[in-house]
C-alpha positions as CSV (number, residue, x, y, z in Angstrom):
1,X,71.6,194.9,-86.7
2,X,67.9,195.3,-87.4
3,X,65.1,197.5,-85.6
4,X,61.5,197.0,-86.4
5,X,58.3,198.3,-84.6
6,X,56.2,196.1,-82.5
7,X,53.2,198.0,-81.5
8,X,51.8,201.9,-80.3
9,X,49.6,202.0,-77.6
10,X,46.2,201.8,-79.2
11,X,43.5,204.5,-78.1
12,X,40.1,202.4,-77.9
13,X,37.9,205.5,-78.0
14,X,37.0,208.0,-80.9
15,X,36.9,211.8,-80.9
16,X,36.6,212.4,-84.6
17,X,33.0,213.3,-86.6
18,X,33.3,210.3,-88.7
19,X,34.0,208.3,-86.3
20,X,37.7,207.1,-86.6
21,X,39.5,206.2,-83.5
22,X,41.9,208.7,-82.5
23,X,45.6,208.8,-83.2
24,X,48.5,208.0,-80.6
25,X,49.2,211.9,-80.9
26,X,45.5,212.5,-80.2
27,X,45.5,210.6,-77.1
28,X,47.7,212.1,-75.7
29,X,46.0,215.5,-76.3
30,X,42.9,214.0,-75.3
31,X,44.3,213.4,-71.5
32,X,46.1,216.5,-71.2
33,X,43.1,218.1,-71.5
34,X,41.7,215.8,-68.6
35,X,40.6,219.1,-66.6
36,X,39.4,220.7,-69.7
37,X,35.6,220.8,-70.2
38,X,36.5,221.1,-74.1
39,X,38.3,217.2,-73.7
40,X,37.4,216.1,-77.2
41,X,38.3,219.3,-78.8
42,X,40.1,217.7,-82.3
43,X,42.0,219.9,-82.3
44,X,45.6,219.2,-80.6
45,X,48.7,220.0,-83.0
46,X,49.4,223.7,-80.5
47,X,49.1,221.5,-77.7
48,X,51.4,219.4,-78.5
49,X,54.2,222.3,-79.5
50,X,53.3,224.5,-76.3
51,X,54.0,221.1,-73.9
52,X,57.1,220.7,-75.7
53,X,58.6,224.2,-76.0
54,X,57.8,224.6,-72.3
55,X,59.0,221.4,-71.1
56,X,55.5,220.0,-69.8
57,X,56.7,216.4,-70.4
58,X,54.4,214.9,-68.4
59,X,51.4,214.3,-71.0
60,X,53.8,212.3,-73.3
61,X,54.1,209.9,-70.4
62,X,50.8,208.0,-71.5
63,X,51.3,206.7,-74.4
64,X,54.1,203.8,-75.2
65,X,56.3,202.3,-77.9
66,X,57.8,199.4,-78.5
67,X,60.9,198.1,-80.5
68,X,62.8,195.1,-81.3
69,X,66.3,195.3,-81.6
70,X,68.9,192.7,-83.1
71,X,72.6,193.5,-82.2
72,X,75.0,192.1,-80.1
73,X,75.5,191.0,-76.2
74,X,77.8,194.0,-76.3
75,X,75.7,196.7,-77.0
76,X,72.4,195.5,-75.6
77,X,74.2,195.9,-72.5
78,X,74.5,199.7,-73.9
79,X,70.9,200.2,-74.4
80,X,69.7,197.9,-71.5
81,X,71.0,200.8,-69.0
82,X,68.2,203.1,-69.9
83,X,66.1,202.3,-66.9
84,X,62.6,204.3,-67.8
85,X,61.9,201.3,-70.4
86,X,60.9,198.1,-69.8
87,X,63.3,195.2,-71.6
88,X,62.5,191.1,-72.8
89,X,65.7,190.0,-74.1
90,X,66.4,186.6,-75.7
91,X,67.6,184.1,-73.2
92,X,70.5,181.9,-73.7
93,X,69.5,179.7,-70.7
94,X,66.5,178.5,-73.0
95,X,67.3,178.8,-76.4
96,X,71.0,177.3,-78.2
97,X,72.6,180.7,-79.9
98,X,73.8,180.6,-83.9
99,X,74.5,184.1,-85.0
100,X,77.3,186.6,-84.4
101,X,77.4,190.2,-85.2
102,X,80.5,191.9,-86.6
103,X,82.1,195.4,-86.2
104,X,84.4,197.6,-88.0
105,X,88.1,198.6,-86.4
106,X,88.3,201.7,-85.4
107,X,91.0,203.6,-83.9
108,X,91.4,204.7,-79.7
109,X,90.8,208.5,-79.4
110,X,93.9,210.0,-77.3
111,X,91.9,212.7,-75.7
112,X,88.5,211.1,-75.4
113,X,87.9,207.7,-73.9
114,X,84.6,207.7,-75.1
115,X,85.4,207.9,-79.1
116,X,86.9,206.4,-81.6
117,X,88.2,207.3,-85.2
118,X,87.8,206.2,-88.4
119,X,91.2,206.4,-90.1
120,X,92.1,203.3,-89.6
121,X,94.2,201.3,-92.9
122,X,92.1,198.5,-95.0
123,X,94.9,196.1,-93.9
124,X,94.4,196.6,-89.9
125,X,90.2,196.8,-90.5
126,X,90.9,193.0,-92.9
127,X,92.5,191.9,-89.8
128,X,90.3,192.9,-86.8
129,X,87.3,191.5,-89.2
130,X,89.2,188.1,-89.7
131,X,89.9,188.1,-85.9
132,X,86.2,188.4,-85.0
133,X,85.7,185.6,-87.4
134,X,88.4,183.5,-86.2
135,X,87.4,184.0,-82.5
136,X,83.5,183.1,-83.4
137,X,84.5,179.8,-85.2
138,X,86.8,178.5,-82.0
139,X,83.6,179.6,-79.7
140,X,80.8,178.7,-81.5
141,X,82.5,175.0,-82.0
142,X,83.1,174.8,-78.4
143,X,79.7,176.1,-77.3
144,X,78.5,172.9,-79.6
145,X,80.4,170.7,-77.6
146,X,79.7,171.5,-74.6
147,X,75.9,171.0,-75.6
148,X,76.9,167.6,-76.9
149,X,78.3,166.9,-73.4
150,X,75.3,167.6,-71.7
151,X,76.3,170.7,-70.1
152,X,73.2,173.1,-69.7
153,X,72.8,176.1,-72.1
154,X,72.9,178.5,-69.3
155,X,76.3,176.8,-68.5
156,X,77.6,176.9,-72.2
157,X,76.8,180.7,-73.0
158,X,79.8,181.4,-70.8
159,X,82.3,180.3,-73.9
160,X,80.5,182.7,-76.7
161,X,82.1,186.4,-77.0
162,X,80.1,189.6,-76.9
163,X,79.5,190.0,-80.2
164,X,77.1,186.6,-80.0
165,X,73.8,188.1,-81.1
166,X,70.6,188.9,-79.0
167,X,67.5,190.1,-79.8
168,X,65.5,192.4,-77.6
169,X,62.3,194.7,-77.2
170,X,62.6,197.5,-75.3
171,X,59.3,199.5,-74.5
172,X,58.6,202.9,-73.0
173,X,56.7,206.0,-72.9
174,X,56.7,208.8,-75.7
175,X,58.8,210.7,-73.0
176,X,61.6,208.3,-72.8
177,X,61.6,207.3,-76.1
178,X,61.9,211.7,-77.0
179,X,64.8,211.8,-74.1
180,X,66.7,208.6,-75.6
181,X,66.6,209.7,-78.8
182,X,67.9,213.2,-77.8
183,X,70.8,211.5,-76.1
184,X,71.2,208.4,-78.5
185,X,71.3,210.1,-81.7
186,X,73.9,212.4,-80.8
187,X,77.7,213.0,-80.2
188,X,79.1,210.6,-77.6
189,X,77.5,207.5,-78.3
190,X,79.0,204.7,-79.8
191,X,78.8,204.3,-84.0
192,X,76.6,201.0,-83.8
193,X,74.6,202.5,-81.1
194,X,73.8,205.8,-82.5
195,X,73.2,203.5,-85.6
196,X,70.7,201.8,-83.9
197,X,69.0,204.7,-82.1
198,X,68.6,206.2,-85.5
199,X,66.7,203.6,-87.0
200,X,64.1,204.0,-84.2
201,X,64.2,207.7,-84.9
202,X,62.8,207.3,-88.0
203,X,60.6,205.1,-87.0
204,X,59.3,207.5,-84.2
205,X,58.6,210.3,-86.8
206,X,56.2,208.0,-88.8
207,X,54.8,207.5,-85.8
208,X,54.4,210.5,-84.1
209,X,54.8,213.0,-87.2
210,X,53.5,216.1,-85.4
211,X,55.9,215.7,-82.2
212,X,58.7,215.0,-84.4
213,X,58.0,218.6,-86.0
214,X,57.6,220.5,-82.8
215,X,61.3,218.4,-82.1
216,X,62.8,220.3,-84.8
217,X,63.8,216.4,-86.0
C-alpha cells in the first residue's frame, strides 16, 4: 500500500505585500469573503476556525486534493463508494496486471460484523499468508495463459483474486477530503483502510496546517 500527493488546487492570484501567490488556505478565505469589501484582507486563520466550529462547510468546497493510492481490488472497492470525489483507476482491460497485495489474518468479531481481532496464533496468520501466496501463483499463471491464448485482458482479469493490485487517484474538495477523514480515520473501518486514510491525513495537515488545528487533528 502506498499514498502519495498528486497536486492542490493552485491559486493564480496574489494577496500578499511581497507579492507571493496565496496559499490553498488563503484561497479559500479569499472567496469566503466574496461579499466582503475587505476580500484581500491577509488575514484569514479566525476565519477559517469560526467556519469550522460553526459548521459553515461550504467555503472549503473550493479548493481540491488529490491522491494516489496503491492497494488492492478489494479495498479500492472500499474507498471507490465515497461518491463526493472524483476516481481514475487503473484499468485491467488496457494494461496486463503483475502485483498482488497481501493481508494479515485476523479473527471474525462474534458481536460485530464489521470488526475483526487481532489475537490470532503465528501458526493460523503463517497459514492464511501462505494461502494468499499459493492462491496468487495458481492465478497469476493462469491469467498468463490466457494472454498467451489470445484471450483479451479485459477477458483474463476475471481469473485474478481481489487482492490483485490497483492503483488509483481519488480527488475532491477540502470538505470531502475533512468528512472522509473524520469517518476513515476512525473506529469501524477496516485496519488497511483506516491505514490508508491515515496516510492521507498526514498528508492533509502539511497541506492545510491551519485547518488541521481548528480540527483538533
Amino acid at each position: 500500500m502506498e499514498v502519495k500527493l498528486i497536486s492542490i488546487t493552485k491559486p493564480v492570484i496574489n494577496i500578499n505585500e511581497d507579492g507571493r501567490e496565496m496559499t490553498a488556505e488563503q484561497l479559500i478565505a479569499y472567496c469566503a469573503r466574496v461579499s466582503s469589501p475587505h476580500q484581500e484582507n491577509p488575514e484569514y486563520v479566525k476565519l477559517l476556525r469560526y467556519c469550522i466550529a460553526n459548521q459553515h462547510w461550504s467555503i472549503f468546497e473550493l479548493v481540491d486534493m488529490t491522491v494516489e493510492i496503491i492497494t488492492s481490488r478489494a479495498l479500492a472497492q472500499q474507498i471507490l463508494r465515497h461518491r463526493s470525489f472524483s476516481f481514475q483507476e487503473f484499468s485491467q482491460r488496457y494494461a496486463e496486471v503483475a502485483h498482488f497485495e497481501t493481508y494479515e489474518a485476523r479473527r471474525q468479531d462474534a458481536k460485530n460484523r464489521q470488526n475483526s481481532i487481532d489475537d490470532l496464533s503465528d501458526e493460523e496468520k503463517e497459514w492464511f499468508l501462505k494461502c494468499q501466496n499459493e492462491v496468487w501463483d495458481s492465478c497469476f499463471t493462469l491469467y498468463n495463459e490466457a494472454l498467451r491464448r489470445g484471450i483479451a485482458k479485459e477477458q483474463a482479469r476475471f481469473i485474478l483474486p481481489l487482492n490483485t493490485q490497483t492503483r488509483l487517484y481519488m480527488k475532491g474538495s477540502v470538505r470531502s477530503w475533512i468528512h472522509y477523514l473524520q469517518l476513515r480515520c476512525g473506529n469501524g473501518t477496516q485496519k488497511e483502510h483506516k491505514e490508508i486514510a491515515d496516510k492521507i491525513k498526514e498528508i492533509f495537515k502539511i497541506q492545510f496546517s491551519l485547518i488541521s488545528d481548528a480540527l483538533s487533528w
